[in-house]
N, C-alpha and C positions, 0 to 999 in steps of 0.2 A: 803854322810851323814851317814853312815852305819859305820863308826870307832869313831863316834862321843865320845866313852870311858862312856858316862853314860848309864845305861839300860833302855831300850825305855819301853812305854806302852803297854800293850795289852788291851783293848777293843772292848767293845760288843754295836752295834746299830740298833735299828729299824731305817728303812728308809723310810717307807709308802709306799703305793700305786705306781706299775709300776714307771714313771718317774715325776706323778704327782708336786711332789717337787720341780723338775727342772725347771718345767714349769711355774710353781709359782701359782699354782691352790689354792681358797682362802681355802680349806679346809686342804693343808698341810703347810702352811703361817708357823705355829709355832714349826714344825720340820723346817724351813728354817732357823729361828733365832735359835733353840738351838744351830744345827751344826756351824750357825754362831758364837756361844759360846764358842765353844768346838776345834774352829782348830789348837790352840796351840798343841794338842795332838799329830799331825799327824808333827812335826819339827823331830822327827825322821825316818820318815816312807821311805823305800825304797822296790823297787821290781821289777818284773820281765814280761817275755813273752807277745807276740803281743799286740797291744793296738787297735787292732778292735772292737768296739762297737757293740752289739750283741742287736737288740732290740725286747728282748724277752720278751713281752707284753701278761698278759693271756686276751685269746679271750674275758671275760666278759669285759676288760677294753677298747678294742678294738675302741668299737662306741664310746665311749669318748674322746679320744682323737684326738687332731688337728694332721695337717701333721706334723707339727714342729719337733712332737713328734719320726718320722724316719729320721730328721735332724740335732739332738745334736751330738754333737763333743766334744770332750775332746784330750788335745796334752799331757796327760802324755807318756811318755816312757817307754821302757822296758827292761831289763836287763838281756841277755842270759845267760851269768857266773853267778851269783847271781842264775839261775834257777836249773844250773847243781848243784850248791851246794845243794840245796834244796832238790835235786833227791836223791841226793848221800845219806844224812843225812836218808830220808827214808829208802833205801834201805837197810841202815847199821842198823836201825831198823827191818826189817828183811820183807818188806814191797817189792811188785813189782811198783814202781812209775813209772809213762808215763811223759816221756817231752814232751809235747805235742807242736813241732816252728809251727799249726798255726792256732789253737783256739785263739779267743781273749776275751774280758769281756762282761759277761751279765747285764744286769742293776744291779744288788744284788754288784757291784764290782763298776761303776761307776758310778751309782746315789748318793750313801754316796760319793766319792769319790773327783767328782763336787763340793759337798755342802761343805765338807772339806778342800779341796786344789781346787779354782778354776782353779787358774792359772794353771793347770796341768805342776810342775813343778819339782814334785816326781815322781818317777815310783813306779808300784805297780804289783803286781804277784796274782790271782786267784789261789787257792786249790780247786780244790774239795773233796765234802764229800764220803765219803769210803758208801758202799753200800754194808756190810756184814752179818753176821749169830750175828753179836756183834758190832753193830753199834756206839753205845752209849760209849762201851770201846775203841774202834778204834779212834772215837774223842776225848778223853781226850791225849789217846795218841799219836794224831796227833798236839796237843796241848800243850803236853810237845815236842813236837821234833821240834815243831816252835819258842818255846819257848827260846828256844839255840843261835837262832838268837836276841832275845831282847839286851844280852849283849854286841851284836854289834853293837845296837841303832837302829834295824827295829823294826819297831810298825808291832803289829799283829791287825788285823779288824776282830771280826765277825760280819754279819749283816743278819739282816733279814725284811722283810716287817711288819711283826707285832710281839707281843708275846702274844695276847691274848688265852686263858683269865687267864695266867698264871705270872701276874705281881708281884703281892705280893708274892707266889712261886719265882721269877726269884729275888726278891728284895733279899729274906734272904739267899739264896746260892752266891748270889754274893757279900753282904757288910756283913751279918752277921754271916759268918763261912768263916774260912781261912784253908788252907793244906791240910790234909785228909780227913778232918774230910767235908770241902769243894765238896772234889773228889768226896765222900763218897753220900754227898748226889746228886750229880748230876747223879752219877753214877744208883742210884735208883731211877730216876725222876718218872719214870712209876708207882711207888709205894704211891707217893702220890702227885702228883702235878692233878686236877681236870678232869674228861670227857677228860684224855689224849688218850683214844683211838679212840673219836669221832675228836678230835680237829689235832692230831697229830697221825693217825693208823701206825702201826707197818708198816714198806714199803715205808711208804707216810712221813715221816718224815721230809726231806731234807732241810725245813724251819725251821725245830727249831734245826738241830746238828751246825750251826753255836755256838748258846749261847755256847754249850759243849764243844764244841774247845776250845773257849775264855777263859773257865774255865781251861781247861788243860792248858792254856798257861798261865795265872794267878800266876802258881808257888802259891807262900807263901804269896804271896803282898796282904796287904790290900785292898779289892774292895771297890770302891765309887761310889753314883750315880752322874752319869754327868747333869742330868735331865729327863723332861718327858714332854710328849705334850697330848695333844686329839684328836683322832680320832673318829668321828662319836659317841661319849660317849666313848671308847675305851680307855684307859691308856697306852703309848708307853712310855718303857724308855732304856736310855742309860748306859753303864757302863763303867769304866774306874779301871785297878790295875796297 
């Protein structure tokens, strides 16, 4: 599905709470039905590396959830060639990438993924996020270099469990600036999106350079919202360029 000849999407979504979603817990009911909205998106989506499900649950969520909860499955597949591409493309960025044949996905990768393509009948490949002195530049430009792959119909996914309390922030970089000027602001998030170093400290990030990627991979394309649910009073939304 990856020569499909039109350029696929890249998008950015909140996924909720551990696997709660999956589970059909009545408080993430309506991220169930957006993604149920939304899975035309992923008709181009192709990727990569082992499909063992990683269920990495933070200990607060722990006493909550049923056993079920260390028994979801998913039968997507994985795609070793498509991986090496992927290496190579980095490393020609000037980048040391790890092929890593035998990490598989942690929820952040298969809980959107589930709710998107049940059927797991796409494969799909995990990035991780870079962990440097310039984090925030690292993903935009890991973001352009996945991006390369859109024109050969993979969809790119960022996701993250929430974007609080940064929604109206994550709304206007994403549909209402385009190209640089886009980059731009993403690139200065720290400078003014709210209590960013209470909610996101310098280190502790790793939850929110997902959106940042998405934006590097965004190109020039007009961003839209795909929509938006409720959490606990919380405002989750999705993006789609």
């Amino acid at each position: 599905m990856g020569d499909s000849g039109k350029r696929a999407p890249a998008f950015f979504v909140s996924h909720g709470a551990g696997p709660f979603a999956v589970l059909g817990a009545e408080h993430q009911l309506p991220l169930v039905e957006l993604f149920k909205k939304t899975r035309w998106v992923l008709d181009g989506c192709n990727g990569v590396i082992l499909p063992e499900l990683y269920y990495d649950y933070i200990k607060e969520n722990e006493g909550e959830l049923p056993k079920e909860a260390w028994e979801i499955k998913y039968s997507a597949k994985g795609d070793p060639d498509l991986a090496k591409r992927i290496k190579e493309r980095f490393d020609d960025a000037g980048y040391v990438a790890v092929l890593d044949e035998k990490r598989g996905w942690d929820h952040g990768t298969w809980v959107p993924m589930i709710l998107l393509r049940t059927e797991g009948d796409l494969s799909c490949i995990q990035v991780s996020i870079p962990q440097t002195s310039n984090t925030t530049e690292d993903c935009i430009k890991y973001g352009r270099i996945l991006a390369s792959f859109r024109d050969e119909g993979y969809c790119i996914l960022g996701s993250v469990p929430n974007n609080r309390p940064f929604e109206d922030e994550l709304e206007g970089v994403a549909t209402q600036l385009k190209g640089q000027e886009r980059i731009n602001a993403a690139l200065h998030w720290r400078d003014t999106f709210p209590d960013h170093d209470v909610v996101q400290p310098v280190g502790k990030d790793e939850h929110f350079m997902p959106f940042i990627v998405s934006i590097g991979a965004a190109g020039a394309d007009q961003g839209k919202k795909l929509g938006e649910w409720d959490l606990f009073g919380t405002t989750m939304t999705s993006y789609v360029w």
